[in-house]
Structure formats: C-alpha cells, structure tokens
N, CA, C, O and CB atoms as a CASP TS submission, in Angstrom:
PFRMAT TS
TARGET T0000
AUTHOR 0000-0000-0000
METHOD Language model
MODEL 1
PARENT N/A
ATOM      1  N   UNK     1     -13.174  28.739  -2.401  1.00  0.00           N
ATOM      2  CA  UNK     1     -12.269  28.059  -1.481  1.00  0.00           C
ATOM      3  C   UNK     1     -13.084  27.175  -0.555  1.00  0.00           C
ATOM      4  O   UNK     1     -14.074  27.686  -0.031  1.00  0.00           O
ATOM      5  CB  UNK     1     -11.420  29.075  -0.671  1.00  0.00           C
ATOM      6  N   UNK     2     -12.858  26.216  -0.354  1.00  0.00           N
ATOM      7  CA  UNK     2     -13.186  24.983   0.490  1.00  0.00           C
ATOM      8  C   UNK     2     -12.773  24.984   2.006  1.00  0.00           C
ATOM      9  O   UNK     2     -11.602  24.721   2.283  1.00  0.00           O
ATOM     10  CB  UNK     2     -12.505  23.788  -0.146  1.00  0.00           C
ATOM     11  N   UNK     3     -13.441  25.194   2.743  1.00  0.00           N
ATOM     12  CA  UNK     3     -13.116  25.462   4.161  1.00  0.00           C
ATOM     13  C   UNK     3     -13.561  24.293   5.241  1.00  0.00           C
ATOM     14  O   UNK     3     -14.754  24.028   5.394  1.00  0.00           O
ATOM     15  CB  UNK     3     -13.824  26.820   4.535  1.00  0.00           C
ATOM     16  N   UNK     4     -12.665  23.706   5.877  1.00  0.00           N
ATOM     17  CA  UNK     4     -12.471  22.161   6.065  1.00  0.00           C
ATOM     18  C   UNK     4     -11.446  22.140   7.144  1.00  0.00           C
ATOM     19  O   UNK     4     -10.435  22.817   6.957  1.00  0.00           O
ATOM     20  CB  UNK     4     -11.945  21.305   4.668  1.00  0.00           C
ATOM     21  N   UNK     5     -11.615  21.147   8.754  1.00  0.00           N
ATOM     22  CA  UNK     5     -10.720  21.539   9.084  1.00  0.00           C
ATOM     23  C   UNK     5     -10.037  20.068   8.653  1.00  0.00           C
ATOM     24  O   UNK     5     -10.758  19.178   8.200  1.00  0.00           O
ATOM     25  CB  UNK     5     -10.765  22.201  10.427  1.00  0.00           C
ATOM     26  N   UNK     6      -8.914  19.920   8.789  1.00  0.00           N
ATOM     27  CA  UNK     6      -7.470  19.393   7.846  1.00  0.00           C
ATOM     28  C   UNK     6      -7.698  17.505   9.004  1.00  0.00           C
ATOM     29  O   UNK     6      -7.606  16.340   8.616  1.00  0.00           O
ATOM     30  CB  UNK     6      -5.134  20.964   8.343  1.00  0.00           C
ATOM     31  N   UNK     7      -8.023  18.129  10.518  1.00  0.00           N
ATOM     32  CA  UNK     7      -8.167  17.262  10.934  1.00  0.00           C
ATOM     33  C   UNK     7      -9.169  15.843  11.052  1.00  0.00           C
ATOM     34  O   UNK     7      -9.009  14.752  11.600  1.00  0.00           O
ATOM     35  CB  UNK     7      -7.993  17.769  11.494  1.00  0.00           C
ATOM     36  N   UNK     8     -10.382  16.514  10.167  1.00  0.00           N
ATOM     37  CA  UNK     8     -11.347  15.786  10.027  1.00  0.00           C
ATOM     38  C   UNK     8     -11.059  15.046   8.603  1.00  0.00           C
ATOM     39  O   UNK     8     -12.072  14.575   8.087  1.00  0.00           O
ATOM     40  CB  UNK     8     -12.596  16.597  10.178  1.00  0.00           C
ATOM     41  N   UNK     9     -10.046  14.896   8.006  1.00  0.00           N
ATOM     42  CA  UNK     9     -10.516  14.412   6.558  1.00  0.00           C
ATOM     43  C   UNK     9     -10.338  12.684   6.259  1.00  0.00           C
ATOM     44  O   UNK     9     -10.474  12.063   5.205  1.00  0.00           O
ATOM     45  CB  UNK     9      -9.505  15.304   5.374  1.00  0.00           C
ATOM     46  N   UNK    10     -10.038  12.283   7.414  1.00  0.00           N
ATOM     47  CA  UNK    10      -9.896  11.031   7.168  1.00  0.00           C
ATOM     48  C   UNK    10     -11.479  10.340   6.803  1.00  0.00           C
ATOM     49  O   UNK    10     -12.386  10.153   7.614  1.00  0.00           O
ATOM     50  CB  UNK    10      -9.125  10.436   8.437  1.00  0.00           C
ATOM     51  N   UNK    11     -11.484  10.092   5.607  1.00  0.00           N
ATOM     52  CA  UNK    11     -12.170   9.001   5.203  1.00  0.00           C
ATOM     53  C   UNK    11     -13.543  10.004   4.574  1.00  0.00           C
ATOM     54  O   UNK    11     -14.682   9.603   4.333  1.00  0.00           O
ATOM     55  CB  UNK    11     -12.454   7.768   6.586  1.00  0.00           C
ATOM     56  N   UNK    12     -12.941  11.554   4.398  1.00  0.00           N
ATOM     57  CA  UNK    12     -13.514  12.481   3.727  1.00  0.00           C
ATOM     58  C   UNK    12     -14.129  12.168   2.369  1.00  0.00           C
ATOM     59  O   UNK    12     -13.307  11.787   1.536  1.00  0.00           O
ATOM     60  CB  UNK    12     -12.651  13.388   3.643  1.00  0.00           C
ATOM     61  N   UNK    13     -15.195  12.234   2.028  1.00  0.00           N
ATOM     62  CA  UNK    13     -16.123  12.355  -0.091  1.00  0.00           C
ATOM     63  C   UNK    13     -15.443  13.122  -0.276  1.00  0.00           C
ATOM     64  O   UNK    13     -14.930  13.771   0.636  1.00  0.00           O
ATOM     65  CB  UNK    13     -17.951  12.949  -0.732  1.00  0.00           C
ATOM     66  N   UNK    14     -15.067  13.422  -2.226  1.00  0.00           N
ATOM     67  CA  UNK    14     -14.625  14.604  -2.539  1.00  0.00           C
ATOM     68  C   UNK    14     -15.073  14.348  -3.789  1.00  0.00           C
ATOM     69  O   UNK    14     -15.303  13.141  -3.873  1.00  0.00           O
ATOM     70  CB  UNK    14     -13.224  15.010  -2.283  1.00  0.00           C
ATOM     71  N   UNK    15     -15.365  15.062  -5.063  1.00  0.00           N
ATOM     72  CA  UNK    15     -16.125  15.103  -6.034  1.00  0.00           C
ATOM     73  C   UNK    15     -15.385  15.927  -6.492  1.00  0.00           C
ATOM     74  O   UNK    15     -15.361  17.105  -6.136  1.00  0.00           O
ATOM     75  CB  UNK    15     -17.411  15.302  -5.955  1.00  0.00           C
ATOM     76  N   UNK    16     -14.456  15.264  -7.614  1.00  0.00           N
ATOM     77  CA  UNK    16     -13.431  16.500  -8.904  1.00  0.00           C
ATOM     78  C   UNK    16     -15.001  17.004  -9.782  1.00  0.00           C
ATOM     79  O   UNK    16     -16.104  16.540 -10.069  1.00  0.00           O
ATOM     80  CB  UNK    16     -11.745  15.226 -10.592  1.00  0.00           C
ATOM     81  N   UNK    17     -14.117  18.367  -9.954  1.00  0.00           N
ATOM     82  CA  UNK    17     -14.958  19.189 -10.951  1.00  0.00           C
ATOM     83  C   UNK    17     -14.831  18.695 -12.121  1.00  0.00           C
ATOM     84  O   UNK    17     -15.777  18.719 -12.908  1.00  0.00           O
ATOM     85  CB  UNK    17     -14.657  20.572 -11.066  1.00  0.00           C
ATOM     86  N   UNK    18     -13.567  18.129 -12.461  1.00  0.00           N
ATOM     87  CA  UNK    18     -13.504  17.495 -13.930  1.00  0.00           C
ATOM     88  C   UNK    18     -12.741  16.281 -13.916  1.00  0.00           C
ATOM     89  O   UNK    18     -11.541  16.007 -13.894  1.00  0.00           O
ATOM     90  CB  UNK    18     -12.837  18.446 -15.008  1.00  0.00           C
ATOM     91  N   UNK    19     -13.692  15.718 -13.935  1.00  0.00           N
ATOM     92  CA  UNK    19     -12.967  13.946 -14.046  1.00  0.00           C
ATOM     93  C   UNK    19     -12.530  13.536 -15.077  1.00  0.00           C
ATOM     94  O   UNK    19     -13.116  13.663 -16.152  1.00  0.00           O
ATOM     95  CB  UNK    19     -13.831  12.755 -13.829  1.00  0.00           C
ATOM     96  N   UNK    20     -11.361  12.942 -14.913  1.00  0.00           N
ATOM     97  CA  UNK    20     -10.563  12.318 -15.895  1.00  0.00           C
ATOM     98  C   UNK    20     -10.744  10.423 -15.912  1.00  0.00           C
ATOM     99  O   UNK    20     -10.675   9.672 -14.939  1.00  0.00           O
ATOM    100  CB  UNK    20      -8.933  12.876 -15.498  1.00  0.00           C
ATOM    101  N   UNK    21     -10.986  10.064 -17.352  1.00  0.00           N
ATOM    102  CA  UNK    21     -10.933   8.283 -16.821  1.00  0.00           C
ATOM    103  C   UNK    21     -12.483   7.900 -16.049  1.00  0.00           C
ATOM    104  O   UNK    21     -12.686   6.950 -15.294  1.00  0.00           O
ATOM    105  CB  UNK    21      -9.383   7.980 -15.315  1.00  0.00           C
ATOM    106  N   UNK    22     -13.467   8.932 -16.485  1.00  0.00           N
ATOM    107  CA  UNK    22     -14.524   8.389 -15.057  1.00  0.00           C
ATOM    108  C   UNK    22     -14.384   8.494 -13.496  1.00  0.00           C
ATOM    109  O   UNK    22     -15.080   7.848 -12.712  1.00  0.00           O
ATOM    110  CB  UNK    22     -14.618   6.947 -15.070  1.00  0.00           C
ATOM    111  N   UNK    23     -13.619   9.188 -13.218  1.00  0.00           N
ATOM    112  CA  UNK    23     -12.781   8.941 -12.202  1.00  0.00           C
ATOM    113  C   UNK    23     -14.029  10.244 -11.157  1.00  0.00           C
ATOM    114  O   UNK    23     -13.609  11.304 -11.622  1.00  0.00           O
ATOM    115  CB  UNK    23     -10.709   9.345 -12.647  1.00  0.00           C
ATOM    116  N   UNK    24     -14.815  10.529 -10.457  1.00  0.00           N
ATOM    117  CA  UNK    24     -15.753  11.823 -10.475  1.00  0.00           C
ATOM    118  C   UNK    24     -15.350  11.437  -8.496  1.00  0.00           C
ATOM    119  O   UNK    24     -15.127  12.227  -7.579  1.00  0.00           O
ATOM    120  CB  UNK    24     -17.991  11.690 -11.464  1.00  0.00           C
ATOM    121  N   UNK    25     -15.393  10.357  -8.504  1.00  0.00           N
ATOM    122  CA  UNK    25     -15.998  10.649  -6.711  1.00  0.00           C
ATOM    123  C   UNK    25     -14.474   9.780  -5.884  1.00  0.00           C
ATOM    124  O   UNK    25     -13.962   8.686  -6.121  1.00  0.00           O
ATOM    125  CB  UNK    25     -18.215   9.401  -6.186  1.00  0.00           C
ATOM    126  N   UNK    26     -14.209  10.605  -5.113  1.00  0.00           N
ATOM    127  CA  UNK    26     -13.110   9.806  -4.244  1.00  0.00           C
ATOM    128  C   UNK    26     -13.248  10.029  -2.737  1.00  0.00           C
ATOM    129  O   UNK    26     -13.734  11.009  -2.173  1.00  0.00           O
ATOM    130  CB  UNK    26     -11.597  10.265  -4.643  1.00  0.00           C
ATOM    131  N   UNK    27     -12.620   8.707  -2.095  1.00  0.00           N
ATOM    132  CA  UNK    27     -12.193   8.776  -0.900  1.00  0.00           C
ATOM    133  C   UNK    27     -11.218   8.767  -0.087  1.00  0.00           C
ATOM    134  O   UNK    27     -10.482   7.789  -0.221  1.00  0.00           O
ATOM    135  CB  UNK    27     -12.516   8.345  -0.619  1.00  0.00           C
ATOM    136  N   UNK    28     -10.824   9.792   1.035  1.00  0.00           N
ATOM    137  CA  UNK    28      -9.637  10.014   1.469  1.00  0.00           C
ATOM    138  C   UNK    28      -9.573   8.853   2.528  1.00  0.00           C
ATOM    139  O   UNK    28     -10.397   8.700   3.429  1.00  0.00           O
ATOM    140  CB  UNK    28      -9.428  11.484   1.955  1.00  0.00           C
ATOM    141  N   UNK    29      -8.158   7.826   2.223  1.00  0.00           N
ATOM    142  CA  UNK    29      -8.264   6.665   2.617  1.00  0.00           C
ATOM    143  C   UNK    29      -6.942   6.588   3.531  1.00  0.00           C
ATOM    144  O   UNK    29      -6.856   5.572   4.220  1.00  0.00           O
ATOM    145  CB  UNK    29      -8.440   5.687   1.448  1.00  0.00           C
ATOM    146  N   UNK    30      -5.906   7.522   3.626  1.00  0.00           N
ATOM    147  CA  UNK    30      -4.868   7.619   4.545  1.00  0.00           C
ATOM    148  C   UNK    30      -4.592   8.787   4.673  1.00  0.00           C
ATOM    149  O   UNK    30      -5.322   9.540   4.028  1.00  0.00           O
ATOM    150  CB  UNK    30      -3.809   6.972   4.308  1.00  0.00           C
ATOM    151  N   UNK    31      -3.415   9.487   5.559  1.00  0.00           N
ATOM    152  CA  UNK    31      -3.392  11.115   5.730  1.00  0.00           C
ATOM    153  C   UNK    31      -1.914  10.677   6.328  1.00  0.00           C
ATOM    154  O   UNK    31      -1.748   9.735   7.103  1.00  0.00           O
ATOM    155  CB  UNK    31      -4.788  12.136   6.912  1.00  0.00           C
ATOM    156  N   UNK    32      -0.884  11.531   5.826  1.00  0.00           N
ATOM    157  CA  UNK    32       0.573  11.280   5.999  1.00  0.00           C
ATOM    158  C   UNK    32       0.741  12.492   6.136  1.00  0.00           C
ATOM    159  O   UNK    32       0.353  13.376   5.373  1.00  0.00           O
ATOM    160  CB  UNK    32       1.451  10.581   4.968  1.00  0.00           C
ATOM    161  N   UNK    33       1.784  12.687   7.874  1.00  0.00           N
ATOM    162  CA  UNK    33       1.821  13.103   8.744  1.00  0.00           C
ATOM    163  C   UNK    33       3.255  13.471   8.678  1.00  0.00           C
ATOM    164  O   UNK    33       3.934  12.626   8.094  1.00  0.00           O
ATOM    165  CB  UNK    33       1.269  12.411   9.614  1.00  0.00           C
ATOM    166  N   UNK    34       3.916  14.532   9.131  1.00  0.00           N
ATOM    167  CA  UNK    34       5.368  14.811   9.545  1.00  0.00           C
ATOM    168  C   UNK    34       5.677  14.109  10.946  1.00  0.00           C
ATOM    169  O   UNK    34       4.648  13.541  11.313  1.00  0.00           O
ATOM    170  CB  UNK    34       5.629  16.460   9.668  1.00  0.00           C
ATOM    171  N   UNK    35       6.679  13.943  11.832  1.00  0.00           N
ATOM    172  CA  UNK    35       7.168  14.116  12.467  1.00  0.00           C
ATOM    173  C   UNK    35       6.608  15.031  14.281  1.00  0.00           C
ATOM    174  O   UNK    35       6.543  14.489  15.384  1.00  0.00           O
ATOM    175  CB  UNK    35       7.905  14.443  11.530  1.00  0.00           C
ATOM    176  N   UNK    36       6.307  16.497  13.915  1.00  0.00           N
ATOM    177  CA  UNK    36       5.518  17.119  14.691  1.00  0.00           C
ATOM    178  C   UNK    36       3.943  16.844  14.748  1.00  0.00           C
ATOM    179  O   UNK    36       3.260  17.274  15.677  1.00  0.00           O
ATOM    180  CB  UNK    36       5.775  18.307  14.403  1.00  0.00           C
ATOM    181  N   UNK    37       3.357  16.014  13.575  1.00  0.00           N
ATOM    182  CA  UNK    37       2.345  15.485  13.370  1.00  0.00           C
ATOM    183  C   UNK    37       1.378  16.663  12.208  1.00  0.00           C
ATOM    184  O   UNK    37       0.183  16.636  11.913  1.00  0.00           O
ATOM    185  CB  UNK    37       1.793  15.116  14.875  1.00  0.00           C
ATOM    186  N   UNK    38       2.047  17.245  11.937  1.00  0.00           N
ATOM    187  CA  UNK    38       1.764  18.267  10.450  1.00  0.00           C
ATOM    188  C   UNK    38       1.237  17.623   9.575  1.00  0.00           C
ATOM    189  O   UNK    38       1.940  17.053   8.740  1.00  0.00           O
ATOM    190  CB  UNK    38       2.967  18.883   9.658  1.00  0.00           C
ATOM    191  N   UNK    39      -0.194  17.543   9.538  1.00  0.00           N
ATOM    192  CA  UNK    39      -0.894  17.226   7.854  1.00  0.00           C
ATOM    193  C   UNK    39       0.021  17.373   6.701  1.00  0.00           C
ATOM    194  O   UNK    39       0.181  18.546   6.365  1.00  0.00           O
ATOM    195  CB  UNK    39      -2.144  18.336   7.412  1.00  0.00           C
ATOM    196  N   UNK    40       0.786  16.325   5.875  1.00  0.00           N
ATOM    197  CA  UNK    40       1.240  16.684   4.435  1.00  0.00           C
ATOM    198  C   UNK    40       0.855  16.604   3.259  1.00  0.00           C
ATOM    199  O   UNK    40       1.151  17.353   2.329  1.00  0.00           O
ATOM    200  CB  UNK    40       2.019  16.297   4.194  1.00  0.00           C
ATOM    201  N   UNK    41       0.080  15.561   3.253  1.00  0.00           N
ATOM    202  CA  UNK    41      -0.417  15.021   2.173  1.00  0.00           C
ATOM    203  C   UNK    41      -1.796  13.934   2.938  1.00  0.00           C
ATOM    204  O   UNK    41      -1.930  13.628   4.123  1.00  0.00           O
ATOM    205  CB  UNK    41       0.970  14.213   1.265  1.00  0.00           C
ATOM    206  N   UNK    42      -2.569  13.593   1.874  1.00  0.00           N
ATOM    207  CA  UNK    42      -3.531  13.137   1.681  1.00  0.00           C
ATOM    208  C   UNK    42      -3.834  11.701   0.416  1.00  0.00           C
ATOM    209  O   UNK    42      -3.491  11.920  -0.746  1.00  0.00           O
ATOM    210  CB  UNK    42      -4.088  14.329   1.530  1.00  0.00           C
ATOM    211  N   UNK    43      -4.438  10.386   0.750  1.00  0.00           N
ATOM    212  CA  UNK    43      -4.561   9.531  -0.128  1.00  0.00           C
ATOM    213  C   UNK    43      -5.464   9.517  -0.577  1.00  0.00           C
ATOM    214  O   UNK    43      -6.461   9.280   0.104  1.00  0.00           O
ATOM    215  CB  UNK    43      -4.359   8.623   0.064  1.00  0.00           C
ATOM    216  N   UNK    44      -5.562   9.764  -1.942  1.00  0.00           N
ATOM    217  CA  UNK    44      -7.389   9.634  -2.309  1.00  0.00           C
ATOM    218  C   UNK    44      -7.881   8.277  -3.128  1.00  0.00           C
ATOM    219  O   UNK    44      -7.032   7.742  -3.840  1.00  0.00           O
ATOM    220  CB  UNK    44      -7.931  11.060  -3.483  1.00  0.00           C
ATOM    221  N   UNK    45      -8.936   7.811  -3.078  1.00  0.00           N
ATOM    222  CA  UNK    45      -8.888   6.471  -3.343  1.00  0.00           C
ATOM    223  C   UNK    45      -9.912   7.176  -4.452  1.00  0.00           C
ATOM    224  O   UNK    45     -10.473   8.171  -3.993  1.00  0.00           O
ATOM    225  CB  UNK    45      -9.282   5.140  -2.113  1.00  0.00           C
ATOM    226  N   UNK    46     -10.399   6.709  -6.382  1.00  0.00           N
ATOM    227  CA  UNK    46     -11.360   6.458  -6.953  1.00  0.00           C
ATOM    228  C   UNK    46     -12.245   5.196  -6.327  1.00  0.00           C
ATOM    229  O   UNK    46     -11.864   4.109  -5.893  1.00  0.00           O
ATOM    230  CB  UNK    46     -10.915   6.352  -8.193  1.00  0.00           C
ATOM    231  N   UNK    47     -14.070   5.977  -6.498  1.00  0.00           N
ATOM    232  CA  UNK    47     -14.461   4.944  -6.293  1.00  0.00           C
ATOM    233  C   UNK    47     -14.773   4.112  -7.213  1.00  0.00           C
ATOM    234  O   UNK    47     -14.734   2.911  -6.942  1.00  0.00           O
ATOM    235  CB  UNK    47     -15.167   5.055  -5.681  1.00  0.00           C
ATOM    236  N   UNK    48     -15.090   4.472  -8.292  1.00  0.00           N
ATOM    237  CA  UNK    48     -15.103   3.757  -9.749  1.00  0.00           C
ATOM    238  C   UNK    48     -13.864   2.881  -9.525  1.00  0.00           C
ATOM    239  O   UNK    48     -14.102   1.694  -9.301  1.00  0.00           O
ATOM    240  CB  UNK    48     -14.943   4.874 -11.220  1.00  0.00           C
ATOM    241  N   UNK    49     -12.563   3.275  -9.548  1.00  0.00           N
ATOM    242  CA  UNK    49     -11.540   2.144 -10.303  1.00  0.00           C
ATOM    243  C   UNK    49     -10.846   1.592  -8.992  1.00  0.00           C
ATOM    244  O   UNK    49     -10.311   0.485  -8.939  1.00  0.00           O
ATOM    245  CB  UNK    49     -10.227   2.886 -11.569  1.00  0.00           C
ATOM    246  N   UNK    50     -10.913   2.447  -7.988  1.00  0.00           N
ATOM    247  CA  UNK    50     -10.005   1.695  -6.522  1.00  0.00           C
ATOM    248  C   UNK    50      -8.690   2.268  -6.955  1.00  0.00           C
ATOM    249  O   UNK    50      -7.757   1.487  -6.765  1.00  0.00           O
ATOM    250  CB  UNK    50      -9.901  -0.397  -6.334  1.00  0.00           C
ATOM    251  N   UNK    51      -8.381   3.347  -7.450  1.00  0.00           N
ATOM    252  CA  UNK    51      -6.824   3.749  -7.764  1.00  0.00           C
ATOM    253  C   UNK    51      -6.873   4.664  -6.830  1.00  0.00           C
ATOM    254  O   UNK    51      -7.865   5.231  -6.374  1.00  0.00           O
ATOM    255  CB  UNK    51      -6.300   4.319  -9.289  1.00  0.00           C
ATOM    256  N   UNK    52      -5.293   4.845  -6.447  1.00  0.00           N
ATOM    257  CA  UNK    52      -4.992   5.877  -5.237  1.00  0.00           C
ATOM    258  C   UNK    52      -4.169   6.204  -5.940  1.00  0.00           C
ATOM    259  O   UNK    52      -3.596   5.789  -6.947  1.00  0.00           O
ATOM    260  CB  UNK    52      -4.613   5.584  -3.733  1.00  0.00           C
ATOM    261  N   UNK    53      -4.149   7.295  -5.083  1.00  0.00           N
ATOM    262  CA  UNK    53      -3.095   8.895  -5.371  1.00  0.00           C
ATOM    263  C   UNK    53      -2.815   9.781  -4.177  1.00  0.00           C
ATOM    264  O   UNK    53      -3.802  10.078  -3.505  1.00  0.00           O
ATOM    265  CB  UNK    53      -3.910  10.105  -6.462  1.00  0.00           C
ATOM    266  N   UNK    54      -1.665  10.245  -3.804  1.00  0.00           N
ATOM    267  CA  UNK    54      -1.420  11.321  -3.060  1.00  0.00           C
ATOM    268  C   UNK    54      -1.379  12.515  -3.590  1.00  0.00           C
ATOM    269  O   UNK    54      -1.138  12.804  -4.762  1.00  0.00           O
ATOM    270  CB  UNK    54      -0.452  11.194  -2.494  1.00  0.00           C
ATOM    271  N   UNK    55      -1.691  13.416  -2.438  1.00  0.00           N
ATOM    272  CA  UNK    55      -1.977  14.564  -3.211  1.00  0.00           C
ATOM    273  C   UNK    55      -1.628  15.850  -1.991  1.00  0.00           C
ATOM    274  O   UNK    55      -1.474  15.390  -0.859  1.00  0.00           O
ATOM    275  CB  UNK    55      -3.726  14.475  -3.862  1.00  0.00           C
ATOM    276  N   UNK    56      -1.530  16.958  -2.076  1.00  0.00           N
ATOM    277  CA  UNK    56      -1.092  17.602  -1.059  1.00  0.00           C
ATOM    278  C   UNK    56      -2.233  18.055  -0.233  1.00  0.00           C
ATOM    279  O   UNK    56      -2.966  18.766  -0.920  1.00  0.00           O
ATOM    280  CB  UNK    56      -0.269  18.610  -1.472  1.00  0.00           C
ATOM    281  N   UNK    57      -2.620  17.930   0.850  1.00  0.00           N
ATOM    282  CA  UNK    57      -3.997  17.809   1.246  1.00  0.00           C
ATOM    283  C   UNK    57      -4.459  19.650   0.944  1.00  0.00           C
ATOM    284  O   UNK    57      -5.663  19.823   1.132  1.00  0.00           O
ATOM    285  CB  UNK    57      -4.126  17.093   3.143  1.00  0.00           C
ATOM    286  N   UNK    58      -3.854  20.675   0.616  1.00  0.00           N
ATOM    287  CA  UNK    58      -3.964  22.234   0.275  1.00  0.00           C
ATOM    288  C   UNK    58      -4.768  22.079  -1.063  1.00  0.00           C
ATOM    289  O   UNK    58      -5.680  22.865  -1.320  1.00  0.00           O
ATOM    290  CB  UNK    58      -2.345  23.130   0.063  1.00  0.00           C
ATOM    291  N   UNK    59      -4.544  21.413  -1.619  1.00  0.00           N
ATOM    292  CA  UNK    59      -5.293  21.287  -3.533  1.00  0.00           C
ATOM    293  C   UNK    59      -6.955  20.862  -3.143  1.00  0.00           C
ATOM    294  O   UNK    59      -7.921  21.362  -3.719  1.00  0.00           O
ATOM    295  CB  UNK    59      -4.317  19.420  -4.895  1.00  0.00           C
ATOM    296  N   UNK    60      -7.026  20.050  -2.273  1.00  0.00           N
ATOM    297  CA  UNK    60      -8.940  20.070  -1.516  1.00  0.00           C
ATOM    298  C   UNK    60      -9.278  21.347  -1.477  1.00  0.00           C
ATOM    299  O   UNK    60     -10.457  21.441  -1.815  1.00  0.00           O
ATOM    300  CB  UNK    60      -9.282  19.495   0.313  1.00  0.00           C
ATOM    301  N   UNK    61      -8.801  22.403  -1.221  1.00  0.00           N
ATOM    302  CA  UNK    61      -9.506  23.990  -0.728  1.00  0.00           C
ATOM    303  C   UNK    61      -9.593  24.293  -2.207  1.00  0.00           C
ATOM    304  O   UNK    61     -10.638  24.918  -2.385  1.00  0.00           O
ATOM    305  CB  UNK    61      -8.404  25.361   0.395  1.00  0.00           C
ATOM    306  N   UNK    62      -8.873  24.097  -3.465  1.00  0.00           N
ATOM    307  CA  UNK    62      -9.417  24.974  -4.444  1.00  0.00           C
ATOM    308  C   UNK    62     -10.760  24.274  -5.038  1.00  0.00           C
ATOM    309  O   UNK    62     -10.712  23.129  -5.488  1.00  0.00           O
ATOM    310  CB  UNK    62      -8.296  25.272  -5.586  1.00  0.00           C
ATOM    311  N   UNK    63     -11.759  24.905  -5.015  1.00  0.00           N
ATOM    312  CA  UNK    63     -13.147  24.502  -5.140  1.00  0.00           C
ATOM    313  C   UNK    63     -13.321  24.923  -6.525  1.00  0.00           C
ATOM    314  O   UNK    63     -14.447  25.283  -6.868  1.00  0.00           O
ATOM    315  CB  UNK    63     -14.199  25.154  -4.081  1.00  0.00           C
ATOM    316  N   UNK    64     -12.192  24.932  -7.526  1.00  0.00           N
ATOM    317  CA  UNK    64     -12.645  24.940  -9.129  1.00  0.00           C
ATOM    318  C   UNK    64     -11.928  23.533  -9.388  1.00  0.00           C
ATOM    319  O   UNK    64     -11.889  23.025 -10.508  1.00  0.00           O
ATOM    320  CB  UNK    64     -11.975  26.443 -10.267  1.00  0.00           C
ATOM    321  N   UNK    65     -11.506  23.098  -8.532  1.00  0.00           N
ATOM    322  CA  UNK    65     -10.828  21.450  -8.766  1.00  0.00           C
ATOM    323  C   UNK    65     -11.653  20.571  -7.675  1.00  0.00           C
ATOM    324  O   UNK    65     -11.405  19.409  -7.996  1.00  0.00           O
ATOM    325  CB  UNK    65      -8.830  21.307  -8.351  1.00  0.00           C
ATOM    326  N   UNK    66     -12.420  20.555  -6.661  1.00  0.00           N
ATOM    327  CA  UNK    66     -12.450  19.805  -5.709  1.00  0.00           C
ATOM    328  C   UNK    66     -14.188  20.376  -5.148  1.00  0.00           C
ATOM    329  O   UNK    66     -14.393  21.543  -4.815  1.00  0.00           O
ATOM    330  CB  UNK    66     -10.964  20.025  -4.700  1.00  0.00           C
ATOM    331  N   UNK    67     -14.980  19.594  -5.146  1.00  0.00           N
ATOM    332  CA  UNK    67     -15.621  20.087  -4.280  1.00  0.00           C
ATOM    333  C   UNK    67     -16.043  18.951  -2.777  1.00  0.00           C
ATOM    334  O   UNK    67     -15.679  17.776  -2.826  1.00  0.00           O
ATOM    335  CB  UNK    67     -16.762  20.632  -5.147  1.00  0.00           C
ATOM    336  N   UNK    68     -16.687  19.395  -1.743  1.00  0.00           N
ATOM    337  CA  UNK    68     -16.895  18.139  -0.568  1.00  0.00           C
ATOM    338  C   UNK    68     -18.230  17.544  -0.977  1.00  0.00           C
ATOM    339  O   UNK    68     -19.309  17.789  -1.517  1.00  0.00           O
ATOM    340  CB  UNK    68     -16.999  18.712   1.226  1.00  0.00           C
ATOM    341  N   UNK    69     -17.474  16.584  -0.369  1.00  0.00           N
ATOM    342  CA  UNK    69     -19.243  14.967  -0.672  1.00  0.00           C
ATOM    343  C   UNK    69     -18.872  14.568  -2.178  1.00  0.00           C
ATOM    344  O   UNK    69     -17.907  14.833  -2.895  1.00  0.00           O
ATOM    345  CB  UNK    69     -21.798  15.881  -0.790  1.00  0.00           C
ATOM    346  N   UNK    70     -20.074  13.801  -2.362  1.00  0.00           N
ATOM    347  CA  UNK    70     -20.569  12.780  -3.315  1.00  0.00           C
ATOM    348  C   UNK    70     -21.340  14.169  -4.210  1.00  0.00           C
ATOM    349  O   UNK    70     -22.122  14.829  -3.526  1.00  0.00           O
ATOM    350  CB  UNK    70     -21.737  11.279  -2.513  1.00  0.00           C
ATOM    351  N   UNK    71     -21.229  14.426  -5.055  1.00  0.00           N
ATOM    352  CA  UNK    71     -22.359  15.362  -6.129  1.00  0.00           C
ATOM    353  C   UNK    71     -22.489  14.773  -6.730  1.00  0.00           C
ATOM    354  O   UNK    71     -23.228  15.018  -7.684  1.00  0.00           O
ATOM    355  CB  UNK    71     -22.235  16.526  -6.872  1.00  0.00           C
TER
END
C-alpha cells in the first residue's frame, strides 16, 4: 500500500507496474474536488504520449498497480 497524503498530489510521478501502449511514467496534472472540497478523482497525464485519464485518486495506494516517482 502506498502511503501519500491525498493533498500533496498535484503534479505527483507515478510509475504503473504494468504498462500498457508504453505508457510506464505519468503525471498528475489536475485533482477534481467535491463541493466540501473532498479529493475525488485524479488526472493522470502519460509522459510518452500526453494522454490523460481520470482515475479515482484511491487506485494510487495499490502498490501492485502504482508505484511513486519516475522508476
């Protein structure tokens, strides 16, 4: 498990364990917020292709999918 606080991740490295497409290193490039201001989700940018994706910012902690930084 990946232990991270939720508030720091803007503009966070993250390194999939198994890349799909080349796709190995991303950056968290927006962070979408509720209302009360509740972390919901997370944008991750490839740096290889520049494609984004949202994602639920909870799927970063499983560390057999995600690990932190550039590896």
């Amino acid at each position: 498990m990946n232990r991270f606080n939720p508030r720091k991740l803007a503009l966070s490295k993250w390194t999939a364990c198994k890349p799909l497409n080349r796709e190995k290193h991303f950056l968290v490039t927006d962070l979408l917020h509720d209302e009360q201001g509740t972390l919901l989700k997370v944008e991750l940018q490839a740096v290889y292709s520049n494609r984004s994706e949202w994602l639920d910012w909870h799927e970063l902690r499983d560390s057999e999918r995600w690990k932190a930084g550039w590896q």
